[in-house]
N, C-alpha and C positions, 0 to 999 in steps of 0.2 A: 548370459550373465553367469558368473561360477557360483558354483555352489558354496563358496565360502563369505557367501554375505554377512555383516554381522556377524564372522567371527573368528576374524584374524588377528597377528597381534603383531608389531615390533618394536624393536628396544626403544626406539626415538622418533619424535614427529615434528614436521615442520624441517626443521635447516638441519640437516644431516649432520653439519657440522657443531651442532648444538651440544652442549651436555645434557643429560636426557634428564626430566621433569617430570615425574608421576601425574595422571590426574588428582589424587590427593594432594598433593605438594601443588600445582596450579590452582587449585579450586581454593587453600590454605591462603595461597598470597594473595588472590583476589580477594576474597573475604577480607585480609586484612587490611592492604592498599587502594582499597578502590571506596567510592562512597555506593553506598545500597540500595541505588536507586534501579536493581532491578533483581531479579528473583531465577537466575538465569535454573533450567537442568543440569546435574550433573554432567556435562559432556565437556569435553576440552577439542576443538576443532583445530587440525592443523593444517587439513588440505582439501581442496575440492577437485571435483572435474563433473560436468551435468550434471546431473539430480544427486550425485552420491559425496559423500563427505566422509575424512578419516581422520579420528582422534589423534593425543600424541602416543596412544599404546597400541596405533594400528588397526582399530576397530571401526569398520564401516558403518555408515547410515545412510539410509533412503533419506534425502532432505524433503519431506513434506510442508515445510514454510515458506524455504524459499527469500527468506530475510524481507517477510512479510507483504512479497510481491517484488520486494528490489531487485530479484536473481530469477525474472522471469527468463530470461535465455539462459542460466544455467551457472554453474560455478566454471571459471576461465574459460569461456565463450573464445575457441579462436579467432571470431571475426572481432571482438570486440580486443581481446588481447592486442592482435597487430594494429588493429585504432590506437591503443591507448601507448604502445611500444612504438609506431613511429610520429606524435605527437610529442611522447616521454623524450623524444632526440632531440626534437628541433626548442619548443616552448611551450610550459607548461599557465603560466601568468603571466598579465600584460596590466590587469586593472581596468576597468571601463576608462580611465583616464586615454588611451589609445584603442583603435581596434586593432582585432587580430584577423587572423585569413578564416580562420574556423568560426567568427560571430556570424558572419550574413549566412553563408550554406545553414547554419544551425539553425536562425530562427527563422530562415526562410522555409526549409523543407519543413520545420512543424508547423507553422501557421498553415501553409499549404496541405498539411497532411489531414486537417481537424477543419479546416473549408475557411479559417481567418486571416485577419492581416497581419496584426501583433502581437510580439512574444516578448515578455520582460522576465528573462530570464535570474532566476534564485538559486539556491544551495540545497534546501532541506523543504518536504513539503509542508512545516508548519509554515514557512517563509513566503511560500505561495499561498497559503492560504492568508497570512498577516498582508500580503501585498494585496488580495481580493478585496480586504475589511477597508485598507485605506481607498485604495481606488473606486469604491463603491460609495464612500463615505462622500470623497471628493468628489463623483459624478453628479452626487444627489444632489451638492451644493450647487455645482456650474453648470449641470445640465437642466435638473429637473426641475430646481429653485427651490427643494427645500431648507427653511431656516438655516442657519450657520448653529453646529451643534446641536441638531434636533434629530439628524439621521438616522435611523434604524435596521437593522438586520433581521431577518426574521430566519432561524434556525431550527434544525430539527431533533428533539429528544433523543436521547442513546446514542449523538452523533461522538464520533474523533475525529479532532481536524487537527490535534496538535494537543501541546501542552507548555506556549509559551505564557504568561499574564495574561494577555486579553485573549485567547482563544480555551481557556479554562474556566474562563468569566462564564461560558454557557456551555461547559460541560456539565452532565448528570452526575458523573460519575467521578465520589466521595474520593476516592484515591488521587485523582486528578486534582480538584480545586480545594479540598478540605487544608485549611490552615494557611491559603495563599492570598486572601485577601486582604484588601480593598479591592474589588474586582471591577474590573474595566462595564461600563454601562452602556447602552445603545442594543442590546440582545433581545428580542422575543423569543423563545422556548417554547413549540410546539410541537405534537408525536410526530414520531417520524411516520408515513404512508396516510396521514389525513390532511387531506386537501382541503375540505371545509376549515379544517383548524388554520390552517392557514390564510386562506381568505379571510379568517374572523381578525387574526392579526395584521395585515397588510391595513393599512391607511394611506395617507398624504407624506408623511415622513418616512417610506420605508422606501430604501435603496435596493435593497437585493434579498432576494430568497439564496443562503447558501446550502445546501444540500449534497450530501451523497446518492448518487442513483445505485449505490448497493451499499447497505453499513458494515463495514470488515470486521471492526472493531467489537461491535455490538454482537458478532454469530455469524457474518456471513445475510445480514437480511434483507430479503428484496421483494420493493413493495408489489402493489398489485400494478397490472401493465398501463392501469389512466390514471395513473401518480403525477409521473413528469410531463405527461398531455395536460393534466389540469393544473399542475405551477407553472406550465408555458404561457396558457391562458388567462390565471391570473395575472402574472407578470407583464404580459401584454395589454391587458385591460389597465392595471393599475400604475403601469410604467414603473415598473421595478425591474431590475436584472436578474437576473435569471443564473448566478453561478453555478457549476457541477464541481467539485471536491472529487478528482476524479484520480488521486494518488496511489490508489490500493487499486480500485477498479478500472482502470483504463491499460492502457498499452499492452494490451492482448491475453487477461487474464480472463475477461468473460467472452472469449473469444472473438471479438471486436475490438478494434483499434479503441475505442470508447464505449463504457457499459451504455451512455446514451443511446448508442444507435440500438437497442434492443427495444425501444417506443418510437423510434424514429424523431426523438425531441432532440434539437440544436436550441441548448442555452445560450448564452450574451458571453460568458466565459469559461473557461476548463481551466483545470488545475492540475499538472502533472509535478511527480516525483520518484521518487522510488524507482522504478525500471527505468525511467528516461535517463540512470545514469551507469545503466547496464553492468548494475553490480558492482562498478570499477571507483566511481567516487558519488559523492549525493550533486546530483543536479534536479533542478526541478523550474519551474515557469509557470507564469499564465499568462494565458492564453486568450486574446479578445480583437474584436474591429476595433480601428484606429479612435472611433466614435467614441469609446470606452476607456480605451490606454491611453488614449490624446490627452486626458485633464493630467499624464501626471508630467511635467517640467523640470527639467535639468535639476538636482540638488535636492529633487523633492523626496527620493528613494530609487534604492540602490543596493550594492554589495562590491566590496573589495572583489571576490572570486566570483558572483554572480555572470555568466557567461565567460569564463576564464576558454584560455586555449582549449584546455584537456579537456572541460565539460563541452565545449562546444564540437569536438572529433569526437567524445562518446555519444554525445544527443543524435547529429545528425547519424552516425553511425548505426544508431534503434530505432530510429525510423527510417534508414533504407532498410534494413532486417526484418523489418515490419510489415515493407511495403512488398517487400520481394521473398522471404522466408517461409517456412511450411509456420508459423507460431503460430497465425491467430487460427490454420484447419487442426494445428495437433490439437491446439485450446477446444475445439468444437468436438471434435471426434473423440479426443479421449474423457471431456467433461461427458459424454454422455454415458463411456462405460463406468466412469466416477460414480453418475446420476443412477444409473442399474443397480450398480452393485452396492451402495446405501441403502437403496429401499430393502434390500436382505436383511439391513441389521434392525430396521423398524420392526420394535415390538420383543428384539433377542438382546434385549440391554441401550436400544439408541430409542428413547421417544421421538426427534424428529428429525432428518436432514433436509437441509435448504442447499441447492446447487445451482450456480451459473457457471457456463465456462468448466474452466478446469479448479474449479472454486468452493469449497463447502463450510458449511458450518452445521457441526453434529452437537445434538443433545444429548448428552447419555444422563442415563436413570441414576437420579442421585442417590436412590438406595444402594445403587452398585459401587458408585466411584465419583468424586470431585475431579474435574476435568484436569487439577493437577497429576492427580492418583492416574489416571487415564495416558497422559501424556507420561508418566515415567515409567509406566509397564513398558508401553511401545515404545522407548527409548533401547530397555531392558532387550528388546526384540528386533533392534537395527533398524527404528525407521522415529524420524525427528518429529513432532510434531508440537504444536501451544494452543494453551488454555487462553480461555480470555474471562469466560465468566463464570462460575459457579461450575459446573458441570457440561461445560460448551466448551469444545473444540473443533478447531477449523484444520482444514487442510487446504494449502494454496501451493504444489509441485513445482518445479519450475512449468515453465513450457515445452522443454526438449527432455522431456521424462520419457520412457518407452513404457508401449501398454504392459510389456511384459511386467518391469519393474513397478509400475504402476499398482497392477492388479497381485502382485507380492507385495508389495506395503496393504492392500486390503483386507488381503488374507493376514498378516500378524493383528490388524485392527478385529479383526473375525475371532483371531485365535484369542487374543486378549479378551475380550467379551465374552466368550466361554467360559474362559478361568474366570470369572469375575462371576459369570453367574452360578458356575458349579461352585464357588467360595461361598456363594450367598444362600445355595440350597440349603 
């Protein structure tokens, strides 16, 4: 890697042919044309290639986000480029009104890849997850025989599964649902990693435990290893489903094709997004036996682009790359020098890091810095990363990151917490 990481410059970025656009002058228009639903860093991104990304004045970053797991193969993945370029020739939409040649390869190698029959493929993973809430709704009715509108969910505190109406209905968190109500009904709300709590809410009316088997959103948090053993149990015992939320955590960030296989628990359904559309466009699915997907019928649910040509040449395309690729050993090998070289910062400005995979979520000392403050030093220092809450921040690389580059984004995370504590002596 040269020596000029972080800090090079040229006139223009993006399309060469462009008139050239300052970061101030982009960050200016945004602010003013866009609505403010998000709080982005100063960076202006104009180009990628694997883990690294360059602004429009030329200046590199170590991508430690990763577009929050959606770029686990990396920024313009060759094998996914030539997917998505000889697709872009022939047809990119067809409608579920017809099929394409790209629907059956797609939902056949993923059900095959996860041990199931069917896949009802979606766009975005709140849309997988809104597709679990209704089919879980509807199972309860035609399979299980609960009443007609009595169905319930039972969910887990601190979760993110989205933020469309009825998936903010059982969010915690104020930024999410404050001011969106009348909120969608049918949620129980219990911590996330207790079992007992859950069993207390499980009854006769509950269709499905939805859960994350790691919270992204919340810090990166992963419960203890008889979490998803004992909601299998339940679920079994009380005939409930058993969903995984498995958008952030699955396709080879905690180094398995599915954070599940780290308890060896197979839920009733998964829930993919984000990487299953290999950074190129959003595709996402769930994922279940036919016993499950069967209650839903022609008209019942759907999407214009949901399995479209291109989504279906990029899905199948990530999970041959999955099945055949170094992803899920780098996820494994390099999460552990991840897992090492964290424990360094325990105690020199980080109170705690939590790591699966190539996956972390760091706490740093709010006397030092608010995870915002944190995230714009190391900006300041060529390497990307986000806050999520107070003083937490994650890091989620791609998967094609090199140790080298790796263990240099740790060291500017090291050097930064220096400055931060010699600022505080």
């Amino acid at each position: 890697m040269s020596d000029t990481r972080g800090l090079g410059r040229r006139e223009t970025g993006g399309d060469p042919a462009a008139p050239a656009i300052s970061t101030t002058d982009h960050i200016g228009l945004a602010e003013t044309h866009s609505a403010h639903n998000y709080n982005p860093l100063p960076v202006v991104i104009a180009e990628g290639e694997g883990a690294w990304v360059t602004d429009v004045e030329g200046r590199r970053y170590l991508d430690c986000l990763a577009g929050y797991s959606a770029i686990n193969f990396g920024h313009r993945n060759p094998e996914l480029l030539a997917a998505a370029h000889r697709q872009l020739e022939r047809v990119t939409l067809t409608s579920r009104a017809f099929y394409n040649d790209q629907f059956a390869p797609f939902v056949t190698s993923l059900a095959d890849m996860v041990g199931k029959d069917q896949v009802l493929p979606m766009n975005t993973g709140a849309e997988a997850v809104e597709t679990a809430i209704k089919v879980a709704r509807r199972w309860a009715y035609e399979v299980k025989g609960v009443p007609d509108g009595d169905a319930t969910i039972i969910v887990a505190g601190g979760n993110f599964h989205g933020r469309t109406t009825t998936i903010i209905s059982f969010s915690q968190d104020p930024d999410a649902y404050g001011g969106f109500g009348p909120y969608t009904p049918g949620f129980r709300v219990v911590p996330f990693g207790d079992a007992d709590a859950v069993e207390d809410a499980v009854d006769s009316t509950a269709a499905a435990v939805l859960v994350e088997p790691v919270q992204g959103e919340a810090g990166v948090i992963v419960p203890e290893p008889d979490y998803l053993p004992r909601l299998r149990e339940i679920c079994d015992r009380e005939r409930a489903l058993l969903i995984a939320d498995e958008v952030q955590s699955g396709l080879g960030r905690t180094g398995t094709v599915v954070a599940c296989e780290h308890t060896g628990v197979e839920p009733d359904a998964y829930l993919f997004g984000k990487a299953l559309g290999g950074g190129v466009l959003p595709v996402s699915a769930m994922v279940a036996d036919e016993e499950v997907l069967g209650v839903i019928k022609p008209g019942q649910h759907g999407s214009t682009f949901g399995g479209n040509a291109l989504a279906g040449a990029m899905g199948r395309t990530v999970v041959r790359m999955l099945r055949e690729g170094p992803y899920l050993e780098n996820a494994r090998t390099l999460g552990e020098i991840l897992r090492t070289r964290l424990k360094e910062f325990v105690g020199g400005g980080v109170l705690s890091a939590r790591t699966i995979g190539l996956w972390a979520g760091i706490d740093v000392d709010p006397s030092l810095a608010t995870g915002r403050d944190l995230c714009e030093r190391l900006a300041e220092r060529g390497v990307l990363v986000k806050d999520t809450h107070g003083s937490t921040i994650r890091l989620s690389p791609p998967l094609v990151v090199s140790e080298e580059d790796l263990n240099w984004g740790l060291d500017q995370l090291g050097a930064v917490l220096a400055d931060l504590r010699a600022g505080a002596a």
